[in-house]
N, C-alpha and C positions, 0 to 999 in steps of 0.2 A: 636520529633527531629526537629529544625530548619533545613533550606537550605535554599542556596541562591537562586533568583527569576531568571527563565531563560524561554526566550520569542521567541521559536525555529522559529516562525514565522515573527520576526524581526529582525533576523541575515542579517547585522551587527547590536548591540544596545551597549548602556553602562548608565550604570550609578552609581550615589553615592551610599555609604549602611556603616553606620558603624558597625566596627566589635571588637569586646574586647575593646571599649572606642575609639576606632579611626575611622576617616574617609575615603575612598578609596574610589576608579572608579576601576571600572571592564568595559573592554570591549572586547566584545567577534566578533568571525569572524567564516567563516564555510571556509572549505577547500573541496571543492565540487568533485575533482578529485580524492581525498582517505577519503572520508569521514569520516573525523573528523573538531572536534572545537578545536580552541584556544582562551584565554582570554590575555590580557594583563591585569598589575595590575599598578596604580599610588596611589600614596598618595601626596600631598599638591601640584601636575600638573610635579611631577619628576618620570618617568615612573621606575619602582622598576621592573618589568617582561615585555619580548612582546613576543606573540607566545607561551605562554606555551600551550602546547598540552593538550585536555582534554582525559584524558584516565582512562576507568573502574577503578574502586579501588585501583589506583595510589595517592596520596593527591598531591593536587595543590601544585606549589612552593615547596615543598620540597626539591628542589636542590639546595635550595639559602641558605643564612645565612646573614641575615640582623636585624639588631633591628627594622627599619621600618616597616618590613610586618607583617601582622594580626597576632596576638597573638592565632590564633586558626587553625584547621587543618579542611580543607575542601577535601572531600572525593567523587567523583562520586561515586553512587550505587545504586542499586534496593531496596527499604528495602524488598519485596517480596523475595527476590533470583532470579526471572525469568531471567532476562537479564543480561548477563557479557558483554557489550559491550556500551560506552556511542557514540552514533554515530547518526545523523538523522531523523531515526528511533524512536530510544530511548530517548535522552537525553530532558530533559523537560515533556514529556510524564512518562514513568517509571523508567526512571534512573536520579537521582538528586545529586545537589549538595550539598551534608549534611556535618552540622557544629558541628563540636565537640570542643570543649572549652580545653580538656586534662582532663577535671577529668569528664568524661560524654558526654551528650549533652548539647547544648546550648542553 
């Protein structure tokens, strides 16, 4: 299973990655007082999401509904099981950002 690259030691970081045929920035932030991340998302420099919270086995952006945003469904998660919690600790170490297409992996 693919995921997206995430570099817990360089919070804040972003950059390009295309996904289903398109191009995006992802930039992520750490929220250090309740420990969680957010990412923002742009596509061609018009920011499409800021702050989405990343949260255990929540899929990113799922609140929106835009033609713009990835054609694919990205999922924080342990593929082990161990961790339900994507937070400082975890996120990048055991818990990842994994990419599913809709009919599979990607």
């Amino acid at each position: 299973m693919a995921y997206l690259p995430f570099f817990r030691d360089q919070v804040p970081f972003s950059y390009e990655i295309e996904l289903a045929g398109a191009t995006f920035e992802l930039e992520y932030h750490y929220n250090s007082k309740h420990d969680f991340y957010t990412v923002d998302l742009r596509r061609n420099g018009e920011t499409l999401a800021a702050g989405q919270k990343i949260v255990y086995g929540k899929p990113l952006f799922e609140d929106y509904v835009n033609e713009d945003f990835p054609e694919v469904t990205i999922i924080p998660r342990d593929p082990s099981g161990n961790d339900t919690e994507a937070n400082r600790e975890t996120l990048g170490q055991t818990v990842f950002l994994m990419i599913e297409d809709g009919e599979g992996d990607a």
